[in-house]
Backbone as a chain_set.jsonl record, in Angstrom:
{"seq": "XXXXXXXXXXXXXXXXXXXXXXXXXXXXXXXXXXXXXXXXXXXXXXXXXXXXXXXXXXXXXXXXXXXXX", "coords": {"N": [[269.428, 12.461, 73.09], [269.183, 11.218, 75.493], [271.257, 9.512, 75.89], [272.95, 11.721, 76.325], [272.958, 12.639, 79.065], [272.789, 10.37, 80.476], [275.83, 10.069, 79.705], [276.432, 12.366, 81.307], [276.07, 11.595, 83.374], [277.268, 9.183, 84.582], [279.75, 10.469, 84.225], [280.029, 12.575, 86.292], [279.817, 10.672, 88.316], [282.431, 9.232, 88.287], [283.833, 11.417, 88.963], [283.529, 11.819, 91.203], [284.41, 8.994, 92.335], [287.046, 9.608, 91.948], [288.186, 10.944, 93.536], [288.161, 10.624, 96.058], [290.335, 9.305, 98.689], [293.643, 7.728, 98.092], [294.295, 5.839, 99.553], [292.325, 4.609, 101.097], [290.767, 3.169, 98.908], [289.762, -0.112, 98.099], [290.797, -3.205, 96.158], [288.129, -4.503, 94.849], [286.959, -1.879, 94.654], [288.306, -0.22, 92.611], [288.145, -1.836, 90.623], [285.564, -1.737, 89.795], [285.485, 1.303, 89.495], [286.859, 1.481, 87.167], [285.605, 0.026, 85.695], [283.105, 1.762, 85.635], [284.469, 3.632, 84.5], [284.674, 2.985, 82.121], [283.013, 1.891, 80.685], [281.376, 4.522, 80.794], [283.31, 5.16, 78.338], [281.971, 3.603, 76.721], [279.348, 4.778, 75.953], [279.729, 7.465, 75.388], [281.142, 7.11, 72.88], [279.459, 6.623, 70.521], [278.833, 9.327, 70.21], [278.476, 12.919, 68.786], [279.841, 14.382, 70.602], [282.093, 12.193, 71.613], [283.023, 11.531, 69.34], [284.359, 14.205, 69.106], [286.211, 14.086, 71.195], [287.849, 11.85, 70.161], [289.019, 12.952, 67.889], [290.535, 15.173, 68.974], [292.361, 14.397, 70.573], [293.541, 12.311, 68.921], [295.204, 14.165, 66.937], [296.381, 15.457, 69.06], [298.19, 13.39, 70.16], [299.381, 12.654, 67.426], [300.288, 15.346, 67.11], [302.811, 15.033, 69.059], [303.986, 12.608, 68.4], [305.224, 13.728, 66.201], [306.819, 15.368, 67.099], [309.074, 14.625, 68.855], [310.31, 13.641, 67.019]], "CA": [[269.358, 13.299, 74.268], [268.928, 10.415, 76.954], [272.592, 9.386, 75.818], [273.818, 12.477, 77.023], [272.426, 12.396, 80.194], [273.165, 9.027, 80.789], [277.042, 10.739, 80.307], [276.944, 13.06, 82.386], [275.804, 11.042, 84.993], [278.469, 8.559, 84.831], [281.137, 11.281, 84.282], [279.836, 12.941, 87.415], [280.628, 9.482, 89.62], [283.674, 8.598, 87.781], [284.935, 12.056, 89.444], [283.391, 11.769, 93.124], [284.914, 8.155, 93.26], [288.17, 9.629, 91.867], [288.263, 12.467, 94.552], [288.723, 9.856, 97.175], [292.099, 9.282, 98.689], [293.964, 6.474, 97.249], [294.455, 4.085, 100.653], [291.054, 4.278, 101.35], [290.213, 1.975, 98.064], [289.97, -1.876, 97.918], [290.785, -3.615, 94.909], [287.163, -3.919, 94.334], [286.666, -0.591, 94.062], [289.116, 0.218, 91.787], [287.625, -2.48, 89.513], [284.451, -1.007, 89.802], [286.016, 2.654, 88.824], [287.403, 0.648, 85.902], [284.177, -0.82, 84.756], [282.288, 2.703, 85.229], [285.09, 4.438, 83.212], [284.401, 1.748, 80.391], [280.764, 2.253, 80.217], [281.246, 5.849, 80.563], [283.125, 5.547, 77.086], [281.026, 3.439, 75.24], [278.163, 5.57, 76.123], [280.128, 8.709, 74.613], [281.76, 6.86, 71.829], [278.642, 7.283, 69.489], [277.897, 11.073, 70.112], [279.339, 13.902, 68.238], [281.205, 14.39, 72.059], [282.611, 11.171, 71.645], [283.63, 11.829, 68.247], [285.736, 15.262, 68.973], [287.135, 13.816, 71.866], [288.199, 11.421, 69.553], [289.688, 13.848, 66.931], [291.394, 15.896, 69.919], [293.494, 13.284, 71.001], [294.267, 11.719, 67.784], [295.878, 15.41, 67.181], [297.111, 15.321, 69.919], [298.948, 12.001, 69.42], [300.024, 12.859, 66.187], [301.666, 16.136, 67.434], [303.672, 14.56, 70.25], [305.016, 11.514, 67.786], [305.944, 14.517, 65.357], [307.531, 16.508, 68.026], [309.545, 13.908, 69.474], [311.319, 13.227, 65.554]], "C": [[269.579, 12.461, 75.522], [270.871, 9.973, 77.064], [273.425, 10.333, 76.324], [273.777, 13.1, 78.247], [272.932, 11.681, 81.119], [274.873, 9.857, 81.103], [277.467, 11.266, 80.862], [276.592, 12.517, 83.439], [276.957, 9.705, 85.496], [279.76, 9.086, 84.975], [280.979, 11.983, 85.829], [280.305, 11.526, 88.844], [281.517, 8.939, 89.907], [284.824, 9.772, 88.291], [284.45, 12.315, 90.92], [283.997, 10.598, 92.957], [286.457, 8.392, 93.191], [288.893, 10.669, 92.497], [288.883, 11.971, 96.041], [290.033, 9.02, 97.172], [292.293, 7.606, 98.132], [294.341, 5.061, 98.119], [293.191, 4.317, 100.763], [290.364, 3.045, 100.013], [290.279, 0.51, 98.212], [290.322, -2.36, 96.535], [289.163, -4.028, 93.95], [286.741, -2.949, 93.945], [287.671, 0.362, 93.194], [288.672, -0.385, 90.642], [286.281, -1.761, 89.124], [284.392, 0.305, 89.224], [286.369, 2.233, 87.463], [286.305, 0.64, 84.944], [283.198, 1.048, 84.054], [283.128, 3.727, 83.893], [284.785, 4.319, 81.404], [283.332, 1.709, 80.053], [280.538, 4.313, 80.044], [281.355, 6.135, 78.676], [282.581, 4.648, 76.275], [279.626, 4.51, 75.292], [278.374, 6.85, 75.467], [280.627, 8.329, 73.385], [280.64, 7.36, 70.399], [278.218, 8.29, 69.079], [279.155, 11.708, 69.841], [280.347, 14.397, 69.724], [282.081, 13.724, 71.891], [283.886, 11.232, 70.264], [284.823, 12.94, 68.23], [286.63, 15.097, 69.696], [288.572, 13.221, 70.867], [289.546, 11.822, 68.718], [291.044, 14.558, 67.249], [292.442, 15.12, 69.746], [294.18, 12.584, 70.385], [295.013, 12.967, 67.181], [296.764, 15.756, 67.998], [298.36, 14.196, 70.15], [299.825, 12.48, 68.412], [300.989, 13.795, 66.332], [302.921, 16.008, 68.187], [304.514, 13.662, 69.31], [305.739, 12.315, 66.601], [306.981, 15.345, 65.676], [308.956, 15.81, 68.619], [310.374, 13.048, 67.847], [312.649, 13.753, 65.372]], "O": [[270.114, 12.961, 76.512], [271.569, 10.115, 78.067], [274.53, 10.013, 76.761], [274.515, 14.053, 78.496], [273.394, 12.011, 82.212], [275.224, 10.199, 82.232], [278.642, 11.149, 81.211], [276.85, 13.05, 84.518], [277.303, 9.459, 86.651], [280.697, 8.555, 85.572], [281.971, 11.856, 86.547], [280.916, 11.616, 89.909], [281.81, 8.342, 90.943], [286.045, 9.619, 88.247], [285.092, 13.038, 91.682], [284.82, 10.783, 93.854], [287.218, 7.782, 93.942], [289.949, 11.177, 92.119], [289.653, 12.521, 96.828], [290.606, 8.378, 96.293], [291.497, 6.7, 97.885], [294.562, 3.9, 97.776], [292.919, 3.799, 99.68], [289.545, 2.182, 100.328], [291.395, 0.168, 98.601], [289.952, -1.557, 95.678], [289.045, -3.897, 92.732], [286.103, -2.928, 92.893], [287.659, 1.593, 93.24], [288.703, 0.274, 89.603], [286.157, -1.253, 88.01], [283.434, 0.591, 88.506], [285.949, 2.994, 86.591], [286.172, 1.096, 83.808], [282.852, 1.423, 82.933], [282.693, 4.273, 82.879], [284.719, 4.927, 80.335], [282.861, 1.439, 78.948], [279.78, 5.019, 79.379], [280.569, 6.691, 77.908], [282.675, 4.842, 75.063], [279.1, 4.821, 74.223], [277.398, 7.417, 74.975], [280.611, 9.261, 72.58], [280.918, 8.187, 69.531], [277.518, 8.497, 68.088], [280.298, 11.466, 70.228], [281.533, 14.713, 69.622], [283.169, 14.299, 71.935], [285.103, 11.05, 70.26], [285.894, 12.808, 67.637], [287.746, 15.563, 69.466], [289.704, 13.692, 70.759], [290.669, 11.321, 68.772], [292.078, 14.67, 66.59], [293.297, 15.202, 68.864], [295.242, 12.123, 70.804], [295.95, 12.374, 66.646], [297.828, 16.306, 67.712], [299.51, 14.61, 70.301], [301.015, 12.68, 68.657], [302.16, 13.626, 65.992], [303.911, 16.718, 68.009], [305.729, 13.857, 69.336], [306.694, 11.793, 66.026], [307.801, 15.898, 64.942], [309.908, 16.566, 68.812], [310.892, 11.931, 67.876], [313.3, 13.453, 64.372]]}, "num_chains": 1, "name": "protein.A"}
């Protein structure tokens, strides 16, 4: 439960800092967006969320490199 908490609270900051215009950033704070993205997904990687994302997209993948034959 705390794990998915924890996610939504990083997914929630990872889209206010990505709301802000794109000259306003520094290269710090782009690293910083970086880092939170990357903690966002290990933090989802272990939960059944993490997992369908997972599934999605590997589906997703798969249909595009089938489509594109």
């Amino acid at each position: 439960m705390l794990t998915i908490n924890v996610a939504v609270l990083l997914a929630v900051i990872v889209i206010v800092r990505l709301r802000r215009r794109t000259e306003a950033r520094s290269r710090f704070d782009e690293k910083l967006t970086v880092a939170i993205v990357l903690a966002l997904g290990i933090v989802l990687a272990p939960t059944a969320v993490g997992q369908g994302l997972l599934d999605g997209l590997t589906q997703l993948a798969s249909g595009i490199s089938q489509a594109s034959r």
